[in-house]
C-alpha positions, 0 to 999 in steps of 0.5 A: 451370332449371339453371345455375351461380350466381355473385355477378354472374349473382344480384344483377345479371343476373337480373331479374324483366322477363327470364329465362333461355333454357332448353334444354326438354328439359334445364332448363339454363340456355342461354349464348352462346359467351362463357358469359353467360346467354342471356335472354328477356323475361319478359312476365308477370313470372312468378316463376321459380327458377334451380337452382345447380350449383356444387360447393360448393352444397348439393343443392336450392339455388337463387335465387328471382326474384319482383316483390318480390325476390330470395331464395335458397331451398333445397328437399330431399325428406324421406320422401314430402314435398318441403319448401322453405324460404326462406334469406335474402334475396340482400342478407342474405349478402356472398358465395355461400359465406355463403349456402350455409353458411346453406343447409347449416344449414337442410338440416340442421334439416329432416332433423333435425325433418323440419320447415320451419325457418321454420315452427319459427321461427314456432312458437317458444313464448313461454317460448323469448322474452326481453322485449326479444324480446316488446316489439319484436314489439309494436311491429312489430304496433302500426306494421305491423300494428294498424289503426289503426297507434300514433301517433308519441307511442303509441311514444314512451310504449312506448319510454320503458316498455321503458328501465324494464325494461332489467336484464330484457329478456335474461331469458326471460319464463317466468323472470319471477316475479309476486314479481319483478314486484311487487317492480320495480314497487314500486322504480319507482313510488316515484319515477315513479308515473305513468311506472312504471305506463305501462311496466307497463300496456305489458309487460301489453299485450304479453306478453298478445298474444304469449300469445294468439297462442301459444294459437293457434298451439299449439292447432292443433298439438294441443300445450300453450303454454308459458305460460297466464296473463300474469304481470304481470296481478298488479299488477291483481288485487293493485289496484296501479294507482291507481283513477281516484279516485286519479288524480284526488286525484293530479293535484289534489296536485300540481296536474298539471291546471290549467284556467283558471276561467271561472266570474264571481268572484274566483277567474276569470282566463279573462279576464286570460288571453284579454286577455292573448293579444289584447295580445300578438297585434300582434307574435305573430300567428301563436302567439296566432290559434293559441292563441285557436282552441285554446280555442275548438276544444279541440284536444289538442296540436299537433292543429290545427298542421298544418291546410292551407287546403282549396283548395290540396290536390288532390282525393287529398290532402284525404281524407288531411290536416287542413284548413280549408274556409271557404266551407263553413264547417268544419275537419277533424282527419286521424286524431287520437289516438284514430284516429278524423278529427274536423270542426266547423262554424266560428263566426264569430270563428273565420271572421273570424282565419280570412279575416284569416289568409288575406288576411294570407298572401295580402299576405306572400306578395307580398314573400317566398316562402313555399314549401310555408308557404303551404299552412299556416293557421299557417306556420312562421316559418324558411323551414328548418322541415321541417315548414313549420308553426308547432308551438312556442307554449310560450314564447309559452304561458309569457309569457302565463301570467306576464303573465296571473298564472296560476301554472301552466298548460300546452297541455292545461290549454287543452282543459280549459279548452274541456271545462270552458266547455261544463260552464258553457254547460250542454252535454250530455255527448254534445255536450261529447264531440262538441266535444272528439273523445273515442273513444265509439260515440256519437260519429261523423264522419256528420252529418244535416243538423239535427244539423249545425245544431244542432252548430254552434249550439253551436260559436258559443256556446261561441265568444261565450262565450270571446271575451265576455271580451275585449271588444276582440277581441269588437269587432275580430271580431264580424260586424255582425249582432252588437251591439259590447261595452263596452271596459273599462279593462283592466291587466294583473297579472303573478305577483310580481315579474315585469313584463309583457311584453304587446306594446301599441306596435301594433294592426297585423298585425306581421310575423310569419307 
């Protein structure tokens, strides 16, 4: 079908639930005595192409109409071939004319190249690529593309790797020498070892992709890549990233890693530390329940700050959410930072601030409205929050580490401090990968019935063995098939210098959400 296109008729009038009433024997587009176009529903909301007859319309220009859009395409016989090629989408160009001069340059490549622009445009070689071009090809890829998609921190790190490369993303990549790269990367590393070698590791990803798929795409034309060998593999093969070794005697130097000690003895503060936590959880509820389970489940960062209490999703949302079920006594991790969801069985301290959790809710919610709070297992304090949860302990973390003595400590040291309990409970390997969700093929969401059993016996040990520090929280939570633990006298010794701000006035439920 046939008519003159104008601004109004392309991004107003045509629509994909009606089209154009078309004189079958012309192909012209039919309009009543005002000149409007003349329409019929489009019953099966078939895609359909509109031809324009302006003066000014390069031959073959037209505006496509499909359920995903409106586009303008342009289509020329070339020798024995007709080759259609897409120019835009309607909302690219201001005005008809910028569509036609758009139109007019990709005419001009096909009788040039007798080729498809786009498909030329695909086949770019990546020594025609720049590295900012590189990198954001990757990052489309890892957020559209990868499955499972980057987490939210996955870019984060990959965004804060480009910045390092700043004076190098206008250069091609063909033009960036191995020696270029040892030399910037030597620059960098003396000041942010750690940092330097996560923006390296990124570039190598990325230029290797763009590479592979170059491979691909030339070797079914027939024709040789532009490059074969990723140039900033050198820093492998020269064995300029630290070893594993290396890391470790690192983070040993600069104390980077700082577990508590569970282990009896002089050197132990997991005690001083948890009755630290419990003194503090008469006015910080919320935090100090949050931080508590984080021991006992040795959850990554933040992992456990949106879980959702199972009943009040519906049946769509579970699969989708991280939750807590009690009656069938387990909490589920949504798609953790290895992509892979993760469950445990509950023991019974966890139960118990669980149910209290929940009572407690219940109560609060009687004098204020929560909103969608209440969905929470830790609700945010502001009504204001976006988020509706609680997803801040590190002020809270840091006056339990000065009350507790402990000079540095931070959320992960927590997971940590689960890993190395497991090591004392003399856990498998396989059963401490299992509790800590580390990716490995070993390691599944499936359970039979006895291995289930046999988890969640560990799961209960590694709970009494946390919560045995803290005698009182022992007797304040312990079931009654459990025998009550001597509560000695127990005194707080801050870090020099600092007073203790343990919170003693009230063994109530405070406040706080």
């Amino acid at each position: 079908m046939h008519t003159q296109l104008d601004r109004t008729l392309v991004r107003v009038a045509l629509t994909i639930d009606k089209r154009p009433q078309v004189d079958e024997k012309t192909g012209q587009v039919l309009r009543d005595g005002k000149k409007a176009v003349l329409f019929e529903e489009n019953k099966d909301r078939k895609p359909y192409m509109v031809f324009d007859e302006h003066r000014d319309a390069p031959k073959g220009f037209a505006v496509k109409v499909s359920p995903r859009g409106k586009s303008f395409i342009v289509q020329v016989r070339q020798g024995t071939r007709v080759i259609k090629t897409k120019v835009g989408d309607i909302s690219e160009f201001e005005t008809m004319n910028d569509a036609y001069e758009a139109a007019f340059k990709s005419l001009k490549t096909i009788r040039e190249t007798s080729r498809n622009p786009n498909t030329l445009r695909r086949h770019r070689q990546l020594g025609e690529y720049t590295l900012a071009e590189v990198f954001a090809a990757y990052k489309t890829y890892l957020t559209t593309e990868r499955k499972p998609r980057a987490k939210p921190n996955s870019i984060l790190s990959l965004d804060k790797g480009i910045a390092k490369f700043e004076p190098w993303l206008s250069r091609r990549v063909v033009d960036i020498t191995t020696d270029d790269i040892k030399a910037r990367f030597n620059e960098l590393y003396e000041k942010a070892p750690t940092a330097t070698e996560a923006a390296f590791r990124w570039a190598s990803s990325a230029v290797s992709r763009k590479i592979d798929n170059d491979l691909l795409a030339t070797g079914s034309r027939g024709e040789r890549p532009a490059i074969v060998s990723n140039p900033f593999h050198i820093l492998k093969v020269n064995n300029m990233y630290r070893s594993r070794k290396e890391l470790e005697e690192a983070y040993e130097e600069s104390r980077a890693r700082n577990p508590l000690n569970v282990q009896a003895g002089e050197n132990e503060n997991l005690t001083a530390f948890l009755n630290t936590i419990w003194d503090k959880r008469s006015m910080r509820r919320t935090g100090c329940d949050y931080l508590l389970l984080n021991f006992w489940w040795g959850c990554r960062k933040s992992e456990h700050a949106g879980l959702k209490w199972k009943e009040l999703l519906s049946p769509d949302e579970v699969p989708v959410n991280s939750w807590v079920d009690l009656k069938a006594g387990m909490v589920f991790f949504y798609k953790t930072k290895n992509g892979l969801s993760h469950r445990l069985p509950l023991g019974d301290f966890a139960k118990k601030i669980l149910q209290e959790r929940q009572e407690w809710l219940a109560e609060l919610e009687e004098s204020q409205d929560l909103g969608k709070r209440r969905l929470f297992v830790f609700p945010a304090e502001s009504p204001m929050s976006k988020t509706g949860h609680y997803s801040s302990p590190d002020e809270l973390l840091e006056s339990i580490r000065v009350d507790a003595g402990v000079e540095k400590f931070s959320m992960h040291d927590i997971r940590r401090t689960t890993g190395r309990m497991c090591e004392s409970l003399d856990f498998s390997e396989k059963m401490t990968k299992r509790i800590l969700n580390h990716g490995v093929k070993s390691v599944t969401d499936r359970y039979t019935d006895a291995e289930w059993a046999r988890f969640a016996e560990h799961m209960q040990r590694l709970e009494q063995a946390f919560v045995s520090r803290c005698p009182r929280a022992w007797n304040a939570l312990r079931p009654l098939h459990m025998q009550p633990m001597e509560e000695k006298p127990w005194t707080p010794k801050p870090l020099r210098g600092k007073e203790p701000k343990s919170a003693r006035k009230s063994q109530g439920r405070g406040t706080q959400p």
